[in-house]
C-alpha positions in Angstrom: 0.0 0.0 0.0 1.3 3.5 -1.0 -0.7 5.5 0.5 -1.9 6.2 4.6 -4.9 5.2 6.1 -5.4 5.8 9.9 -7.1 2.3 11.1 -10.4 3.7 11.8 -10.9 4.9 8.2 -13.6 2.9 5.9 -12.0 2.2 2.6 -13.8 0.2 0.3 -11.9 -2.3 -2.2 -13.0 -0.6 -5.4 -11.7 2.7 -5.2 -8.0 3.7 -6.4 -6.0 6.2 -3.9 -2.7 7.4 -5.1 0.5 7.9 -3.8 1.6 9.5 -0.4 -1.8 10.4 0.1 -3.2 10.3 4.0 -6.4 9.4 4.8 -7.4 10.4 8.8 -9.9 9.0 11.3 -13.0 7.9 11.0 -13.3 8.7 7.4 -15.2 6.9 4.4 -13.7 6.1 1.1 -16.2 4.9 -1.2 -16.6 2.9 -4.5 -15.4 3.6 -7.6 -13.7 6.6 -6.2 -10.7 8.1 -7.7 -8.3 9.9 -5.4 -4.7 11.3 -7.1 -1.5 11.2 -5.4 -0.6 13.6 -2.5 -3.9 13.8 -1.2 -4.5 14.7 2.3 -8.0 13.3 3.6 -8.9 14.8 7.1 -11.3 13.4 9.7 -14.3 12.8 9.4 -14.6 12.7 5.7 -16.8 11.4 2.9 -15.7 10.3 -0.7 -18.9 8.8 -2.1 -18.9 6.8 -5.1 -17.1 8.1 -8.3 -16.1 10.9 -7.1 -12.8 12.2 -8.5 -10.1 14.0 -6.9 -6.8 15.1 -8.3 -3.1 15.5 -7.1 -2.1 17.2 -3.8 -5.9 18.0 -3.0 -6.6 19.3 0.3 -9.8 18.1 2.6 -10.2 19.2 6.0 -12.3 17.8 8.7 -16.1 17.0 8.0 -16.3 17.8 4.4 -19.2 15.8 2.1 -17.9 15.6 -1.5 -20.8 13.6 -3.0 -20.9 11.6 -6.2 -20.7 13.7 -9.2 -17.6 16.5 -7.8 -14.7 16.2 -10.0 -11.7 18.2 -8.0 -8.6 19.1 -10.2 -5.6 19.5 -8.8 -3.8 21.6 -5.7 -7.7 22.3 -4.5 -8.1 23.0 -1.1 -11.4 22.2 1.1 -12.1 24.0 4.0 -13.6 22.4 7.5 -17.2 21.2 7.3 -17.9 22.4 3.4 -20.2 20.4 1.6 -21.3 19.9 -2.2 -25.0 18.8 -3.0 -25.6 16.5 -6.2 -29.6 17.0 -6.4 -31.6 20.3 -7.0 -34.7 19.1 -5.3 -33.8 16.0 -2.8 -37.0 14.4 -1.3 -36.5 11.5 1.1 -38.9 9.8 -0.6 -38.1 10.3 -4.1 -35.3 8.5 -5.4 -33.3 11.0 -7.3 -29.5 8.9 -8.0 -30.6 9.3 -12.3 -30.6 13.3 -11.3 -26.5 13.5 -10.1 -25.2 16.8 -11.2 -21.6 17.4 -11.8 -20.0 20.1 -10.3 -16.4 20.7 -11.2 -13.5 22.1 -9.4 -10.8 23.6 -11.6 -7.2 23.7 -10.4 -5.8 25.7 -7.5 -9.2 27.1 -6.2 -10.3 27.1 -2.3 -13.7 26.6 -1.0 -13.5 27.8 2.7 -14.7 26.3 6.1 -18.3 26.1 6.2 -19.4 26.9 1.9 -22.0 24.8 0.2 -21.3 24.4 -3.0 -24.9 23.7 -5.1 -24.7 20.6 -8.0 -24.2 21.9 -11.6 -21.7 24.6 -11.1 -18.3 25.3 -11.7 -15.8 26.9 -9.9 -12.8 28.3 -12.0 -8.7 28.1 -11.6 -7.7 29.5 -8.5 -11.1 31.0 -7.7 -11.7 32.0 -3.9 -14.7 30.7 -1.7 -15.5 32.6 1.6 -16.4 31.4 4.4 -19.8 30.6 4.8 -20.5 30.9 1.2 -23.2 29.7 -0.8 -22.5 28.8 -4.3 -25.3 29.2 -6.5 -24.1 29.7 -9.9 -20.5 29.4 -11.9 -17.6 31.0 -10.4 -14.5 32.7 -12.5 -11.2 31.5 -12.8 -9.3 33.7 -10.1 -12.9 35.1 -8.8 -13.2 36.0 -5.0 -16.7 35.3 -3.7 -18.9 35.6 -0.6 -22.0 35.5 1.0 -25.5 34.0 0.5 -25.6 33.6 -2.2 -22.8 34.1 -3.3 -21.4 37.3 -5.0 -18.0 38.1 -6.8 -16.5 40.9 -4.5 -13.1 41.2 -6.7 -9.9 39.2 -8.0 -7.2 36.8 -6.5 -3.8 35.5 -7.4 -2.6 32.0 -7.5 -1.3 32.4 -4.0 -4.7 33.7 -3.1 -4.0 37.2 -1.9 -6.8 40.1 -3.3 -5.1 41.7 -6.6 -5.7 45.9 -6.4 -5.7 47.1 -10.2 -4.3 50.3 -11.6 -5.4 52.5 -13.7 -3.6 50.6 -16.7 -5.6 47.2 -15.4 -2.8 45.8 -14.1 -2.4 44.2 -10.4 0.8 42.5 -8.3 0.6 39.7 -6.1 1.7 40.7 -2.9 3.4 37.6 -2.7 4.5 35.9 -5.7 5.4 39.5 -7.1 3.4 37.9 -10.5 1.7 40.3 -12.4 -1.9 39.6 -13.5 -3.9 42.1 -16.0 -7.8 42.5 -15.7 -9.1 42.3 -19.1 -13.1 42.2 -20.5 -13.5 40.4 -17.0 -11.2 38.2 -17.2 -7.8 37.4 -15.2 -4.6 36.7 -17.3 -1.5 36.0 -15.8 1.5 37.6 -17.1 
């Protein structure tokens, strides 16, 4: 085995887990899943089936990443997020023909406490508050917040809020990298 699971994690036998990832307590990998190398799987987790997770991906402690989220790679997941699958669950009314993908593009954050809502995607390097509640597609490099969820301004790849001058040009604090804000869109120079 290449990978790290603590002994009270549930790891079913169908489900491929790459390289140097961890997997922590009391967590459930389930079938079918795919989870790149890298990976860091915090407590309390759940993996449902076919889910897809790429390289280096971050989960923190009591996050639900339900069937039909694809993560790319180097995203993070804050503590206790969540991502639905079905618009209108009912108890009664089986719904698994329904599954909406939602899709995670490379480098973005969702912070502790976000729900994420099924059919949506959330650009490179995009920026989830808090306590966000994602109701519709977020840009590549996009900083959002509240309920629902509204675009407040820019981030770098490192995640730091880009200030524009007067040419549409902004520095990362940071990284120093310069980024240009063009027809609403972020592009890295």
């Amino acid at each position: 085995m290449e990978y790290f699971a603590h002994e009270t994690a549930v790891i079913d036998s169908d489900c491929s887990i790459g390289k140097d990832t961890k997997v922590w307590h009391f967590s459930h990998i389930m079938s079918h899943c795919v989870i790149g190398e890298q990976c860091n799987i915090g407590q309390n987790v759940v993996v449902s089936p076919e889910v897809v997770l790429g390289k280096n991906v971050k989960v923190q402690n009591n996050v639900s990443i339900y069937t039909g989220v694809i993560c790319e790679d180097d995203v993070f997941l804050g503590p206790s997020m969540v991502f639905t699958n079905v618009i209108n669950p009912r108890s009664a009314i089986k719904r698994k023909n329904e599954y909406q993908q939602t899709l995670v593009k490379k480098g973005a954050s969702i912070g502790a406490n976000a729900t994420i809502i099924c059919g949506n995607t959330i650009g490179e390097y995009a920026l989830i508050g808090a306590g966000t509640v994602v109701t519709k597609e977020v840009l590549p490099f996009a900083l959002v917040v509240g309920n629902p969820s509204k675009q407040i301004g820019w981030v770098s790849e490192y995640g730091h809020r880009l200030e524009f001058n007067k040419n549409g040009i902004a520095v990362c604090k940071e990284s120093k990298e310069q980024y240009q804000l063009k027809n609403n869109t972020i592009i890295k120079l």
